[in-house]
C-alpha positions in Angstrom: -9.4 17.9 17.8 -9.9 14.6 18.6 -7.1 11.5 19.3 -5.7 10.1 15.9 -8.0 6.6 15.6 -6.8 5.4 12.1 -3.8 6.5 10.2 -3.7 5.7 6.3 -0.2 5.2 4.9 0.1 5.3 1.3 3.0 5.5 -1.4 2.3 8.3 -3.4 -0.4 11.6 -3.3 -2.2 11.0 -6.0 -3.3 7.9 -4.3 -4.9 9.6 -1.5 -5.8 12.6 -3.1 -9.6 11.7 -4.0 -10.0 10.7 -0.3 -8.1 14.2 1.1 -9.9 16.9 -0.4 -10.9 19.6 2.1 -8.9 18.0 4.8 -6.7 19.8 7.0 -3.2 19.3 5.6 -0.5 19.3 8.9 3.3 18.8 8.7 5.4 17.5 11.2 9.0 16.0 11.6 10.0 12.3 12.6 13.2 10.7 12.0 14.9 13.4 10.9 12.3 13.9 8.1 9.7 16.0 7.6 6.0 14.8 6.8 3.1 16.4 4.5 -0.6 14.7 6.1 -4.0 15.4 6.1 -6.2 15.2 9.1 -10.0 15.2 9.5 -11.4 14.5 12.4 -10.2 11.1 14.3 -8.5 10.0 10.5 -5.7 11.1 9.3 -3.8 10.0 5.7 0.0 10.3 4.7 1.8 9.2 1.7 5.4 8.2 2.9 6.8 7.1 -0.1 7.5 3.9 -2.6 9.1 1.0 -1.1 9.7 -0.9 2.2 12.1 1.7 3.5 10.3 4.7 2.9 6.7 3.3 4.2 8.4 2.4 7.6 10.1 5.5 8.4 6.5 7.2 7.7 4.4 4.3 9.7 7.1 5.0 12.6 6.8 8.6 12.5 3.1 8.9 12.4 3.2 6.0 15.3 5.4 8.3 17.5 3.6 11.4 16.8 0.2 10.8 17.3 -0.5 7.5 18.6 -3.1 6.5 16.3 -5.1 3.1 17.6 -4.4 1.4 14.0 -2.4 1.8 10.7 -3.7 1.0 7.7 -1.8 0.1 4.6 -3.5 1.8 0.8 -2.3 2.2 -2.0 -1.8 0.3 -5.6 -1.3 -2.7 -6.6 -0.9 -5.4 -9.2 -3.0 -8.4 -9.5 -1.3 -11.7 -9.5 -4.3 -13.1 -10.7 -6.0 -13.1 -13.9 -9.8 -12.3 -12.3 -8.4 -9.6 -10.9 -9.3 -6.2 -13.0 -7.5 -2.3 -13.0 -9.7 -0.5 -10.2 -10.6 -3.9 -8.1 -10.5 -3.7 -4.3 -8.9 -6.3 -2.2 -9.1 -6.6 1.8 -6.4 -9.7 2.4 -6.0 -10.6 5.7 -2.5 -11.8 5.0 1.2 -10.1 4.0 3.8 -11.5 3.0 7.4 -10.1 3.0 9.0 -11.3 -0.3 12.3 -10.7 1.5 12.1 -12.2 4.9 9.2 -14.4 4.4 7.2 -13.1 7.5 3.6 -13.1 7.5 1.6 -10.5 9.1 -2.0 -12.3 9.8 -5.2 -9.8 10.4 -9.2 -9.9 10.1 -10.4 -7.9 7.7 -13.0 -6.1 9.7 -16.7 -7.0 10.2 -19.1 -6.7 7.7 -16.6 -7.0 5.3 -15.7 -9.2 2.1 -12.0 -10.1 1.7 -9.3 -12.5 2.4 -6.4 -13.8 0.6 -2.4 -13.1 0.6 -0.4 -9.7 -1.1 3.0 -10.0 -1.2 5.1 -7.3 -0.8 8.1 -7.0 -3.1 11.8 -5.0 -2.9 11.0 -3.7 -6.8 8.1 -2.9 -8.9 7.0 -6.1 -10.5 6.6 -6.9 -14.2 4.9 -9.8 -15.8 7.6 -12.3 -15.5 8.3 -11.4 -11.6 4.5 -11.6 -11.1 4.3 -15.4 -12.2 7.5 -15.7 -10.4 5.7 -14.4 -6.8 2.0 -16.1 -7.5 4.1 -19.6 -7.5 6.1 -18.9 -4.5 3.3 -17.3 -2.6 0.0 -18.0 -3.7 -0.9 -14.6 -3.6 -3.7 -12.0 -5.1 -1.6 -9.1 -5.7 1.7 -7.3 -4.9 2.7 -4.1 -3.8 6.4 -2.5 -2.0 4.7 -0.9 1.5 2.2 -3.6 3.2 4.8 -5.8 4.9 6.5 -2.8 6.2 3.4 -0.7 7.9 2.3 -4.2 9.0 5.6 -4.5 10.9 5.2 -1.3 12.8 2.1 -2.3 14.1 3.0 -5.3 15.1 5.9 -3.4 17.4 3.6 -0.8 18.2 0.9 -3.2 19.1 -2.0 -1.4 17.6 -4.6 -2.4 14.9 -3.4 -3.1 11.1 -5.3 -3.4 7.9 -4.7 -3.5 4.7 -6.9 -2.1 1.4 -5.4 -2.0 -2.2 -6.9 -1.1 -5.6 -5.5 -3.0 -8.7 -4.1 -0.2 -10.9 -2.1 -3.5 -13.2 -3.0 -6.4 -14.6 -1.6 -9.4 -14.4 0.5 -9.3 -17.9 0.3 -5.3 -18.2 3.6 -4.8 -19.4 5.5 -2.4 -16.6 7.6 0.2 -17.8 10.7 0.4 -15.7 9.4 2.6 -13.4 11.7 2.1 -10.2 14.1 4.2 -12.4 12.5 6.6 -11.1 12.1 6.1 -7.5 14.9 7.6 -5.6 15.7 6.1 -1.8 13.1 8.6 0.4 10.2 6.9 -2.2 9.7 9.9 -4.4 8.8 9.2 -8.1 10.3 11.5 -10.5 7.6 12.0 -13.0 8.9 14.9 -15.0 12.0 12.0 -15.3 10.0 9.2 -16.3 8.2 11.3 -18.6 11.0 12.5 -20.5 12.4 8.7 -20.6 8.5 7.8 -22.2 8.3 10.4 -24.8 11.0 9.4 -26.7 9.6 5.7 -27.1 6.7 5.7 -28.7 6.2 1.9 -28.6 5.7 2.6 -25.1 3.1 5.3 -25.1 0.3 2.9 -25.1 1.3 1.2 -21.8 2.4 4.4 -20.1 -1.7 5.9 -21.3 -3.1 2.8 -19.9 -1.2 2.8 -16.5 -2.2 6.6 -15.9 -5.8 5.9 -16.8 -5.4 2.3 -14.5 -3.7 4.5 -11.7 -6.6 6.7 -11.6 -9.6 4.6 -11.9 -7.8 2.3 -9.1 -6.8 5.6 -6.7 -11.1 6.6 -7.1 -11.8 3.5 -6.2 -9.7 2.5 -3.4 -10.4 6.3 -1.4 -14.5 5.6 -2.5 -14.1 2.4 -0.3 -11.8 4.3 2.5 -14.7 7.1 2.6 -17.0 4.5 2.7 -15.9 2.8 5.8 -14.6 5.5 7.4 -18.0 7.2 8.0 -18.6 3.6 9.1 -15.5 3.2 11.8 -13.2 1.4 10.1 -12.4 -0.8 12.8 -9.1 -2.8 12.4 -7.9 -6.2 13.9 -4.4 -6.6 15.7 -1.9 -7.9 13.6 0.0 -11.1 14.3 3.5 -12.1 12.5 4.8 -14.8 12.1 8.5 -15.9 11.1 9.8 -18.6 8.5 10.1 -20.4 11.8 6.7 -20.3 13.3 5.0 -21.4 9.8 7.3 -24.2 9.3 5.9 -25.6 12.7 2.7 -24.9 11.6 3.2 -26.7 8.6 4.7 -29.9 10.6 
């Protein structure tokens, strides 16, 4: 089998699930932590969990165990913006870390449309945090695992991109869902489905955020099949501290 090229980290399964059907699912330990992937060919796709912590330990481990030439960051993620729709693609070619306030600067690849600034968050944002994160940042959307596989290839030296599919609007009304997320990322859906089904005022978000997740999840592997069979090939990834932008700025 051939050397790993790219390495897709992603939050959750059912993100990567349209892409990873009929791929050859291989486990293997890093950090003290065993991983679940899927490999086909040169590609190979891994969800490490929600949140900053869990999406380095899993960018790390993949990094150490099979050298891949670049990581890319997919997933979901809400739109900051109001043109932005449930099941859009973004390519931005900068993340920010809502916490540190590093930027992580890449191309977006050629032949391909994209641009503008994510953010990534320490929780799962809501309508009033998204306004909140659009003034501070100026940015198209926000997720919890960008800035974080974005920092491990900046150590690691290798190619970065990043690909997201909106699966929330800009005033979607979140449930709490990082109730639910315990600290190694996992969502407890049987959990969060007991919490829903006794409030029926909000059955009508949870419905729409499972139909959002999916359409986004079909849409963001389409576009990962897509330029995968066309090679995918990512930029390196330059970062760049509160320091370094403030002398950019002068």
């Amino acid at each position: 089998m051939p050397d790993v090229r790219v390495a897709i980290i992603a939050a959750l399964e059912r993100e990567i699930q349209p892409l990873v059907r009929g791929w050859q699912a291989v486990e293997f330990t890093g950090g003290g932590r065993k991983f679940r992937c899927y490999r086909k060919e040169d590609l190979l796709a891994l969800a490490g969990g929600i949140g900053y912590g869990p999406a380095q330990r899993a960018a790390r481990a993949v990094a150490a165990e099979f050298r891949p030439r670049a990581l890319v960051s997919a997933g979901l993620a809400g739109a900051l913006i109001r043109s932005l729709k449930a099941g859009n693609v973004i390519v931005p070619n900068v993340i920010v870390d809502a916490g540190s306030g590093a930027e992580y600067r890449c191309g977006v690849g050629e032949g391909i449309i994209g641009g503008g600034i994510l953010v990534t968050a320490g929780a799962v944002a809501g309508s009033g945090s998204k306004r909140e994160l659009v003034e501070k940042f100026h940015a198209l959307a926000v997720d919890m695992e960008a800035a974080a596989v974005a920092e491990v290839a900046t150590q690691e030296q290798i190619g970065f991109r990043c690909v997201k599919a909106i699966s929330d609007e800009t005033e979607f009304p979140m449930p709490p869902m990082e109730r639910f997320v315990d600290a190694e990322g996992n969502f407890d859906s049987a959990g969060f489905a007991r919490w829903a089904g006794v409030r029926p005022l909000m059955w009508p978000a949870v419905i729409a955020l499972a139909r959002n997740s999916r359409r986004a999840a079909q849409a963001l592997c389409g576009w990962l099949r897509e330029k995968a069979a066309q090679g995918l090939q990512p930029a390196l990834v330059t970062r760049l501290d509160k320091t370094d932008l403030s002398e950019i700025k002068n």
